[in-house]
VEXTI-543798 format. One record per residue: residue in one letter; x, y, z of N, C-alpha, C, CB in turn; residue number from 1. Coordinates in Angstrom, 2 decimals. Glycine has a CB too. Layout:
<recs>
<rec resn="a" n_east="X" n_north="Y" n_up="Z" ca_east="X" ca_north="Y" ca_up="Z" c_east="X" c_north="Y" c_up="Z" cb_east="X" cb_north="Y" cb_up="Z" resi="NUM"/>
...
</recs>
This chain:
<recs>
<rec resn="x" n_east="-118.11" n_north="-25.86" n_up="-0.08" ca_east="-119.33" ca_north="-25.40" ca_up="-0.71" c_east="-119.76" c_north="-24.06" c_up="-0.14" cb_east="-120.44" cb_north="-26.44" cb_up="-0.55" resi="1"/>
<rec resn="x" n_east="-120.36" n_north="-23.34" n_up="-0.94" ca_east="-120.62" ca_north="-22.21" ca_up="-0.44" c_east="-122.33" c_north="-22.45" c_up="0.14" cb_east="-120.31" cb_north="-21.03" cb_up="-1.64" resi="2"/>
<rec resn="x" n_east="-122.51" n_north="-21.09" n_up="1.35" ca_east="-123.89" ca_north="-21.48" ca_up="2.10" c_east="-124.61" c_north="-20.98" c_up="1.19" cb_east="-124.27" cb_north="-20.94" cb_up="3.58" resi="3"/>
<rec resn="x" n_east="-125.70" n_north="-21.42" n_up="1.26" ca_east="-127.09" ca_north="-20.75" ca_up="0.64" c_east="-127.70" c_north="-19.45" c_up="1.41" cb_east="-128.33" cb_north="-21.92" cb_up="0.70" resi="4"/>
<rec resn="x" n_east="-127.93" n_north="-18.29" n_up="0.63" ca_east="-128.50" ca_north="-17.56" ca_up="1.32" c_east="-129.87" c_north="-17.46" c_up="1.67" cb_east="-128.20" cb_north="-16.75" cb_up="0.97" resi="5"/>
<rec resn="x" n_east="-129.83" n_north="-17.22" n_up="2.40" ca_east="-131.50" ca_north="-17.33" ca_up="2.87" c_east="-132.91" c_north="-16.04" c_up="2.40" cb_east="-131.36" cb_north="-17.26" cb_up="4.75" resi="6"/>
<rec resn="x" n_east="-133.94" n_north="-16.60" n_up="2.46" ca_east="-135.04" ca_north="-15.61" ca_up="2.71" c_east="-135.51" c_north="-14.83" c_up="3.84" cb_east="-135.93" cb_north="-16.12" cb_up="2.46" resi="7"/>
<rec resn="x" n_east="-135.23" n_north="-13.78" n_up="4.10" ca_east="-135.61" ca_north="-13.08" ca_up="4.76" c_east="-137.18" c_north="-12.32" c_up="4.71" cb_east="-134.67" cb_north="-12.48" cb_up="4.70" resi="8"/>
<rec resn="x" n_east="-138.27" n_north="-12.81" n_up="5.82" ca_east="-139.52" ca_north="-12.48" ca_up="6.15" c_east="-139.42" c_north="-11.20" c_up="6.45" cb_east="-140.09" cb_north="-13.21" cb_up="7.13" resi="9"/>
<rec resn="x" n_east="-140.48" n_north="-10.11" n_up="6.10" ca_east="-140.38" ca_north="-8.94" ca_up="6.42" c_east="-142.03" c_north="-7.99" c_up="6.36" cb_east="-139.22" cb_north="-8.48" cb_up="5.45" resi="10"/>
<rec resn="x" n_east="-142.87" n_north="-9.24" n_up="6.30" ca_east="-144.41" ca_north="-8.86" ca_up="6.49" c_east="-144.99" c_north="-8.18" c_up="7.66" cb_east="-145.16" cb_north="-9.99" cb_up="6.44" resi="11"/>
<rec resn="x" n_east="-144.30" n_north="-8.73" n_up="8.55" ca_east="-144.39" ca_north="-8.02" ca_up="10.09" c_east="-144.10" c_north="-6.73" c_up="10.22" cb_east="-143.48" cb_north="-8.57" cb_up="11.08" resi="12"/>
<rec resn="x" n_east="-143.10" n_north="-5.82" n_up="9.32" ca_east="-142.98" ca_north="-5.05" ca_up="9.62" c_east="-143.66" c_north="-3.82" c_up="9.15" cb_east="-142.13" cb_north="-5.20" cb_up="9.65" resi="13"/>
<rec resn="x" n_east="-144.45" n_north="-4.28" n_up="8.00" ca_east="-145.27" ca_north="-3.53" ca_up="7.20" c_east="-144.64" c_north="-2.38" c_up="6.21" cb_east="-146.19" cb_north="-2.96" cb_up="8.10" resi="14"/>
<rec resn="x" n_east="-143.48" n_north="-3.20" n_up="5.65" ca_east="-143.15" ca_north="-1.49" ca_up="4.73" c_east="-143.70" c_north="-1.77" c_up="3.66" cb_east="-141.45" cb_north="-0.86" cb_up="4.29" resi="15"/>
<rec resn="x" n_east="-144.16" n_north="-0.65" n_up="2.91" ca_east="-144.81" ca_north="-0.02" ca_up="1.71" c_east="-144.15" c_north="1.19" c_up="1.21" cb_east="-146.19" cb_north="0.33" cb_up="2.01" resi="16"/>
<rec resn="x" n_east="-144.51" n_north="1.25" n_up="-0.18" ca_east="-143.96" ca_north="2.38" ca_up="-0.74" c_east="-144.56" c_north="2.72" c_up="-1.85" cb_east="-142.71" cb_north="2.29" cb_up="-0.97" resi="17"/>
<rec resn="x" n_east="-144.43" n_north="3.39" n_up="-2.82" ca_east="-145.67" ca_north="4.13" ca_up="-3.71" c_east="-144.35" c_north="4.67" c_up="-4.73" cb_east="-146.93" cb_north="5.66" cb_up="-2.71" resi="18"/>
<rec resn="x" n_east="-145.24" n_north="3.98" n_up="-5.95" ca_east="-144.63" ca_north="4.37" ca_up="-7.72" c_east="-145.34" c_north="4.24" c_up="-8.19" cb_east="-143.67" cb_north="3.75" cb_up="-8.58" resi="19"/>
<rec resn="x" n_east="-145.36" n_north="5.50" n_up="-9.14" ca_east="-146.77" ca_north="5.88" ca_up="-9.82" c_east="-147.96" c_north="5.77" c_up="-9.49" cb_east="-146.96" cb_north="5.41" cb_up="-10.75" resi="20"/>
<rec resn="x" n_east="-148.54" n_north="6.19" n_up="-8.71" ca_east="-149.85" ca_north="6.03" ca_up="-8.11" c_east="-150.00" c_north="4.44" c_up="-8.13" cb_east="-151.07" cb_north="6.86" cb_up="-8.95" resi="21"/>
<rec resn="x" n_east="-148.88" n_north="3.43" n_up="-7.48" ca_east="-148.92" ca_north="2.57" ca_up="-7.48" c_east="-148.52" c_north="2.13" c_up="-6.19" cb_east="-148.50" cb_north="2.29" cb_up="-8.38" resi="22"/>
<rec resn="x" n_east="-149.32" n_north="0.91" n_up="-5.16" ca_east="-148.84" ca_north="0.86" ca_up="-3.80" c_east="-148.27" c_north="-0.19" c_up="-3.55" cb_east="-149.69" cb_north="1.02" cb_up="-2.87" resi="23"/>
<rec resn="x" n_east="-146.57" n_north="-0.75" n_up="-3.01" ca_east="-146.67" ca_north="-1.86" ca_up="-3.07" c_east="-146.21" c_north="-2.16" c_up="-1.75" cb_east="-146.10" cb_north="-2.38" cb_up="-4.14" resi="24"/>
<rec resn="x" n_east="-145.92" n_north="-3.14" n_up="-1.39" ca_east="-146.17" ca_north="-4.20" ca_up="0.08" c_east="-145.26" c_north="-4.92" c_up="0.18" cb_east="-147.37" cb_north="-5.20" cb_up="0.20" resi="25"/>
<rec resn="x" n_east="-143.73" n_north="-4.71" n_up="0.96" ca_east="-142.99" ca_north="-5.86" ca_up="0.81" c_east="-143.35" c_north="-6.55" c_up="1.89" cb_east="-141.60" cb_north="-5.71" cb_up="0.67" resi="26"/>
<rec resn="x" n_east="-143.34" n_north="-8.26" n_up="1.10" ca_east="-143.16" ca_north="-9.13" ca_up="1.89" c_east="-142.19" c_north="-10.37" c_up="2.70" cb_east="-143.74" cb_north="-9.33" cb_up="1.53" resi="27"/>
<rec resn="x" n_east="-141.23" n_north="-10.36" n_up="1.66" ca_east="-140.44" ca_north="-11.20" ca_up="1.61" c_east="-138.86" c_north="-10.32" c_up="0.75" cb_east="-141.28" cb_north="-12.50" cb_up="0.87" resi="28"/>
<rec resn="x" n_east="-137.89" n_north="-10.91" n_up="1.24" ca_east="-136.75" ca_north="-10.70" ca_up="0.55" c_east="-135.83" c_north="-11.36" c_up="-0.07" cb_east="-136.25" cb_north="-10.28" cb_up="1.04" resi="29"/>
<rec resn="x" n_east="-135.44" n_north="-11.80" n_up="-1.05" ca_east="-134.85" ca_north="-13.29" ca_up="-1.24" c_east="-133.36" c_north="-12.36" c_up="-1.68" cb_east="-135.79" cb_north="-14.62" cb_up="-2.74" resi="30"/>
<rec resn="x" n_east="-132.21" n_north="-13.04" n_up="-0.47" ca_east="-130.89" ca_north="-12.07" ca_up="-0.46" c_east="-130.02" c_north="-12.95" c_up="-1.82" cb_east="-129.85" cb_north="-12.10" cb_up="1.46" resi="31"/>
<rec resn="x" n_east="-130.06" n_north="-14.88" n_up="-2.04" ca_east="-129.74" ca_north="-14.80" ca_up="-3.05" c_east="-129.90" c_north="-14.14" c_up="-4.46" cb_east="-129.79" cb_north="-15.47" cb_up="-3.00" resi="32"/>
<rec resn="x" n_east="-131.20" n_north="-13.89" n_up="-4.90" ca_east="-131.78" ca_north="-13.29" ca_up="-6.07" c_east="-131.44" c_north="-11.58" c_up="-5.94" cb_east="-133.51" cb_north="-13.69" cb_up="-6.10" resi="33"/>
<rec resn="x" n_east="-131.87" n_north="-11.20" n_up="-5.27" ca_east="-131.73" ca_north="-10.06" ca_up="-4.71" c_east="-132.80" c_north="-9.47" c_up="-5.42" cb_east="-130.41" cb_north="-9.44" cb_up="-4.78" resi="34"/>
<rec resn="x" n_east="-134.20" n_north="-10.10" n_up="-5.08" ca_east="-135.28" ca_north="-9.86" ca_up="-4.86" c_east="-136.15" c_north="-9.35" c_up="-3.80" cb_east="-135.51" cb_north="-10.56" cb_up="-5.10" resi="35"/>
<rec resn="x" n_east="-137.18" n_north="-8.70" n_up="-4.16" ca_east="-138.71" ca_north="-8.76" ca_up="-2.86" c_east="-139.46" c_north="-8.82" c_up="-3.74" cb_east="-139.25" cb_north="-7.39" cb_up="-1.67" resi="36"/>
<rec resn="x" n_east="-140.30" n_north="-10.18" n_up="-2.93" ca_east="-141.59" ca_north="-10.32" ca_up="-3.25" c_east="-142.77" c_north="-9.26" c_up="-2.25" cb_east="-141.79" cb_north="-11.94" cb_up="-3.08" resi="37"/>
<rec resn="x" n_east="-143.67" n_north="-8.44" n_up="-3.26" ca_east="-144.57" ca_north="-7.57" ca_up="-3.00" c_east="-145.96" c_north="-7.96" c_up="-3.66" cb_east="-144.05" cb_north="-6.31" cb_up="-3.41" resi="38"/>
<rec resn="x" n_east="-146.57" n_north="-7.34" n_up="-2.80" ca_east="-147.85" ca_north="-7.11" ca_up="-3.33" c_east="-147.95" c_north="-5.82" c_up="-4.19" cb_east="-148.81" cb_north="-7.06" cb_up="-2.20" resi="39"/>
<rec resn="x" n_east="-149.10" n_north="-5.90" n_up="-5.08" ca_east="-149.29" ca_north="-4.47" ca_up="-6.02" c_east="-151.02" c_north="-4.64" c_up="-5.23" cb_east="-149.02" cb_north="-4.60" cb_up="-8.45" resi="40"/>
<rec resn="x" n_east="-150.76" n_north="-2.78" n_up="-4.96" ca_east="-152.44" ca_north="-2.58" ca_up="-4.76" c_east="-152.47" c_north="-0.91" c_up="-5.77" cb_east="-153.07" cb_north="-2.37" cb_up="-2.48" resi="41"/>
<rec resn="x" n_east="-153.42" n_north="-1.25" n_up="-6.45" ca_east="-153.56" ca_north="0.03" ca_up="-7.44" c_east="-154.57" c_north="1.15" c_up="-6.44" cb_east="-154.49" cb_north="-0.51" cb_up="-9.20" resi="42"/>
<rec resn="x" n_east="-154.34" n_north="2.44" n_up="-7.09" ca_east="-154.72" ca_north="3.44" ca_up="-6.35" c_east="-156.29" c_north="3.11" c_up="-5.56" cb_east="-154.68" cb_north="4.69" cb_up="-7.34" resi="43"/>
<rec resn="x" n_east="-156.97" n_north="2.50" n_up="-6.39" ca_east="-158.52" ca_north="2.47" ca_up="-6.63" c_east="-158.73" c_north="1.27" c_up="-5.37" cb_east="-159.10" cb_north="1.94" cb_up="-8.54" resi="44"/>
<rec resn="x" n_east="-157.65" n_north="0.39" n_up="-4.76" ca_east="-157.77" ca_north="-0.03" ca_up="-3.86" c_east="-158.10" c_north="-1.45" c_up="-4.09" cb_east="-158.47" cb_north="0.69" cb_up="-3.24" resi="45"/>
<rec resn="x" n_east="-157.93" n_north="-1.76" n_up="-5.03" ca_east="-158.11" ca_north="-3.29" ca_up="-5.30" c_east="-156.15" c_north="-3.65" c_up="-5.44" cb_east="-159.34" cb_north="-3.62" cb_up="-7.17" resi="46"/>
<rec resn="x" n_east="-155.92" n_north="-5.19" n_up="-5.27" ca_east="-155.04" ca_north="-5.52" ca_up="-5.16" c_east="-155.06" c_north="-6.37" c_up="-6.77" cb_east="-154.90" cb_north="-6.07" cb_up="-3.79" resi="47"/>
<rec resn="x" n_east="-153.90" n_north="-6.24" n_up="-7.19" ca_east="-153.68" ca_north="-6.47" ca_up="-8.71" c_east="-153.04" c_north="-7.94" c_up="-8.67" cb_east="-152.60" cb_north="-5.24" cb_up="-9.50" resi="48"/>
<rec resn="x" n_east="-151.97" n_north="-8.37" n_up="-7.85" ca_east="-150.63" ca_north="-9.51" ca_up="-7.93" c_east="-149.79" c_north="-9.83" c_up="-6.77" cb_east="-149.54" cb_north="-9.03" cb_up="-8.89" resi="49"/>
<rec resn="x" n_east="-149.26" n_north="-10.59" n_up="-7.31" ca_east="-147.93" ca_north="-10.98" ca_up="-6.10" c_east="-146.74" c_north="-10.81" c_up="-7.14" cb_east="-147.93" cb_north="-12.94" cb_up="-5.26" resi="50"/>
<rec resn="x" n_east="-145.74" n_north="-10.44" n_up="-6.96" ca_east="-144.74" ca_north="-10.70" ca_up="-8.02" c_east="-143.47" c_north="-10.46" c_up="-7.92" cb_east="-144.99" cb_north="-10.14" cb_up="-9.01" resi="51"/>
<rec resn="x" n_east="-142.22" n_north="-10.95" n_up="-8.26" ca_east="-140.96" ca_north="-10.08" ca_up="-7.80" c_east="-140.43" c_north="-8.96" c_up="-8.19" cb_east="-140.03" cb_north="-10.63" cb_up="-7.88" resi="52"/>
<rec resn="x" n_east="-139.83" n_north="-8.09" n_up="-7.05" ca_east="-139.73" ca_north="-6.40" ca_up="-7.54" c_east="-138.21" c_north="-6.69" c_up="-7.54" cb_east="-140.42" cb_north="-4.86" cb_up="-6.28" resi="53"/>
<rec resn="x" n_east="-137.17" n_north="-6.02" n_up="-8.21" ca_east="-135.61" ca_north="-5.91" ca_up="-7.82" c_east="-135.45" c_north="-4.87" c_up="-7.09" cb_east="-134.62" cb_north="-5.79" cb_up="-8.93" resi="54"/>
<rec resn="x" n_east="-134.28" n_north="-5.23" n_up="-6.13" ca_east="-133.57" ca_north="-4.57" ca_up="-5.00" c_east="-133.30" c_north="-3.43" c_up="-5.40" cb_east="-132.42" cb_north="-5.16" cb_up="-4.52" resi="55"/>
<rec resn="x" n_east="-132.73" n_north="-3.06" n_up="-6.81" ca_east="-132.01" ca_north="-2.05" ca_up="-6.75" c_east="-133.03" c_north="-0.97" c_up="-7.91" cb_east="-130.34" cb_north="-2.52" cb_up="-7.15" resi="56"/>
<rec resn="x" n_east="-134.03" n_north="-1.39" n_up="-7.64" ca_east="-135.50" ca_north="-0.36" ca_up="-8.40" c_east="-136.05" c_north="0.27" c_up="-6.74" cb_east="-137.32" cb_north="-1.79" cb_up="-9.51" resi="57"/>
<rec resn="x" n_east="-135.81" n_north="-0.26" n_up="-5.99" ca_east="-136.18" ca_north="-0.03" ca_up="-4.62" c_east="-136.03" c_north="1.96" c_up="-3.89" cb_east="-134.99" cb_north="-1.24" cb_up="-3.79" resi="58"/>
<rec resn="x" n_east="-137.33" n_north="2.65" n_up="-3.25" ca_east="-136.43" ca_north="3.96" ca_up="-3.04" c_east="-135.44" c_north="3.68" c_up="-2.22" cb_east="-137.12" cb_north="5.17" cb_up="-2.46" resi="59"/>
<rec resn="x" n_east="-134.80" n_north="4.97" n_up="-2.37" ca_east="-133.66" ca_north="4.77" ca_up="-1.04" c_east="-133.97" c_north="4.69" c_up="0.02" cb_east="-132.78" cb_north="5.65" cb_up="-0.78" resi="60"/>
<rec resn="x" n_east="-134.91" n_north="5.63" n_up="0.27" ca_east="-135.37" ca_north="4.96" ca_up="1.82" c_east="-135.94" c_north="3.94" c_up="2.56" cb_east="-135.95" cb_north="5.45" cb_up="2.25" resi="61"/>
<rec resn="x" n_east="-136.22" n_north="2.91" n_up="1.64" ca_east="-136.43" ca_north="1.57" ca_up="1.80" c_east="-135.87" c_north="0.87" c_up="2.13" cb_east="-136.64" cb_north="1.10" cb_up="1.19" resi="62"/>
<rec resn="x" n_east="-134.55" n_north="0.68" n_up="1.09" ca_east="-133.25" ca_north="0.26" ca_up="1.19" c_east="-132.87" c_north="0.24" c_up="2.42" cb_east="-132.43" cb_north="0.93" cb_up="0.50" resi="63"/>
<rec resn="x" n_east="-132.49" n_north="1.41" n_up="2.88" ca_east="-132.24" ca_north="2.05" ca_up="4.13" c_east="-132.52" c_north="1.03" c_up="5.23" cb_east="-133.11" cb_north="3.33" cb_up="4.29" resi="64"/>
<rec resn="x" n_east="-134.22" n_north="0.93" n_up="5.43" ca_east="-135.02" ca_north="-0.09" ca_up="6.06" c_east="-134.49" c_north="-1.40" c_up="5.97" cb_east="-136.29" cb_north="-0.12" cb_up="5.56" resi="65"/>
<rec resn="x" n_east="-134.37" n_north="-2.03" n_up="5.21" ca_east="-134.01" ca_north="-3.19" ca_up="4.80" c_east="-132.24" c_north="-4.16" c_up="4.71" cb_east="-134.59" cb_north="-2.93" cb_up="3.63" resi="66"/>
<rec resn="x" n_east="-131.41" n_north="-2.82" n_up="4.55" ca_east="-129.98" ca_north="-3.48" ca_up="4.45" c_east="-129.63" c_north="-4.98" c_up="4.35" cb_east="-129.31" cb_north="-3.12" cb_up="5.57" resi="67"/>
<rec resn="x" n_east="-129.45" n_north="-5.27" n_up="3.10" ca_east="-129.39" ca_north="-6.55" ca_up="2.92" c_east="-127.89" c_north="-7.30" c_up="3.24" cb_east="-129.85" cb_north="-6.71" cb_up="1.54" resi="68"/>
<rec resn="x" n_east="-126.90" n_north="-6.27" n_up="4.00" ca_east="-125.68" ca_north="-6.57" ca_up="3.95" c_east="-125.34" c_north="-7.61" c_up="5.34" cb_east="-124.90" cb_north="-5.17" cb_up="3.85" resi="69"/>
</recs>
């Protein structure tokens, strides 16, 4: 059987990043899906959601941060 991949926590480390005057918050990484779950906080400073972002919409320098390999 093959292993399950796991979720990787990543709230501690506080990365954020910004699209379209849009701020988001990763929190979590899910390496099967090849997801992060983020927060959305809109410019105006209110927080909008929780929701899943894909890996590969991600900047590069995030990525970078994160290496899911």
């Amino acid at each position: 059987m093959a292993k399950k991949k796991k979720t990787i926590e990543l709230s501690n480390e506080n990365l954020t990043f910004i699209l379209e005057r849009t701020s988001y918050k990763i929190l979590r990484f899910n390496t099967q899906k090849m997801t992060l779950e983020v927060t959305i906080t809109e410019e105006d400073g209110s927080k909008k959601q929780m929701k899943d972002f894909p890996f590969a919409h991600l900047p590069k320098e995030m990525k970078k941060k994160i290496k899911p390999n």
